[in-house]
N, C-alpha and C positions, 0 to 999 in steps of 0.2 A: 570251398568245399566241393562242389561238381560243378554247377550246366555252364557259367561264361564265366570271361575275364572282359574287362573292359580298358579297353587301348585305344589311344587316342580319340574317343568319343563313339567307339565302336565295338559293337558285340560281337565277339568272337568265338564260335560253341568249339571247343574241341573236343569233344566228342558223337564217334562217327553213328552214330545213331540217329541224328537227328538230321543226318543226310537223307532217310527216307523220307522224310515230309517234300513236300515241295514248296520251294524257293518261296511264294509271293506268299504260300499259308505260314511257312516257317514268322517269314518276316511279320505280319501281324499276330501271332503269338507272340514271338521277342517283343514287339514293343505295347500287348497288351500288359502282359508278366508285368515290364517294366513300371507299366501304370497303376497295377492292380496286383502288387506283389502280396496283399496278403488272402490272391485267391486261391495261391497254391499254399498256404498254410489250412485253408478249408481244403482241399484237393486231401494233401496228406493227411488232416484228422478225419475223415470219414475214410481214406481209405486204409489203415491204420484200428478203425472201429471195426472195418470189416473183418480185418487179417487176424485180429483178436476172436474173429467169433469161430475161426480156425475153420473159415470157406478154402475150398482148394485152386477154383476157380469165380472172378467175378471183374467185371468190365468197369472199363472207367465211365462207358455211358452212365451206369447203373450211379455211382458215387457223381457223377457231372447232373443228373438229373434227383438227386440227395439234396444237392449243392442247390439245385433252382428252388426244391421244395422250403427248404431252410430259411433261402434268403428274403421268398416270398410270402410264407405263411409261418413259419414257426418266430421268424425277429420282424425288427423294425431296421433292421442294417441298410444299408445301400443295397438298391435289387441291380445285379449287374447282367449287363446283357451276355448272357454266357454261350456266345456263337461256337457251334459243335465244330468248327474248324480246329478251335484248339486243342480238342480231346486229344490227338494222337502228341503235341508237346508237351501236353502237363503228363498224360501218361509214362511218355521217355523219359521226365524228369522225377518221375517218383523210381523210373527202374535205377534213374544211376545213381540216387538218393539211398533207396535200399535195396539189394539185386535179390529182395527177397521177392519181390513183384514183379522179377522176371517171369516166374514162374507161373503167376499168376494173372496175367493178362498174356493176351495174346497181339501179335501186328501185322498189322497193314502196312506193307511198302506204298508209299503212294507217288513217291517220286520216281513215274515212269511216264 
């Protein structure tokens, strides 16, 4: 569907997007995702709840601290350590997901 293929035991993003992160944060996103695949199924339903409420603009901080509020006070689910390093991958993968959230976040290059 979009973010990787997996070749020979390794994660390979082709898409150039996710060249602005930088190298050592990329790689601890790639292999939380892979740990904790269904954080970005909470990623896209709140932000998804948002996009519904027909905001024009609205940040992935905002839905990543949704995400801590939920996990810690509203369930009993696994509270996951949700390190703000990963905001800017789960962001890029909800834009290539729907490029309707191009529009509606904004980015930070960070790999400089």
């Amino acid at each position: 569907m979009w973010v990787f293929s997996k070749e020979n035991g390794h994660m390979n993003f082709n898409e150039q997007i996710f060249d602005e992160i930088k190298p050592h944060i990329l790689k601890k996103s790639i292999q939380f995702h892979v740990e904790n695949p269904e954080v970005y199924v909470m990623v896209k339903k709140f932000a998804v709840q948002a996009k519904e409420s027909k905001r024009n603009r609205f940040g992935i901080a905002m839905i990543w601290e949704r995400m801590r509020w939920f996990t810690m006070i509203e369930t009993t689910d696994k509270t996951y350590k949700l390190n703000n390093n990963h905001k800017a991958f789960y962001s890029r993968m909800l834009m290539i997901d729907d490029p309707f959230f191009k529009s509606v976040f904004s980015r930070k290059i960070t790999n400089k």
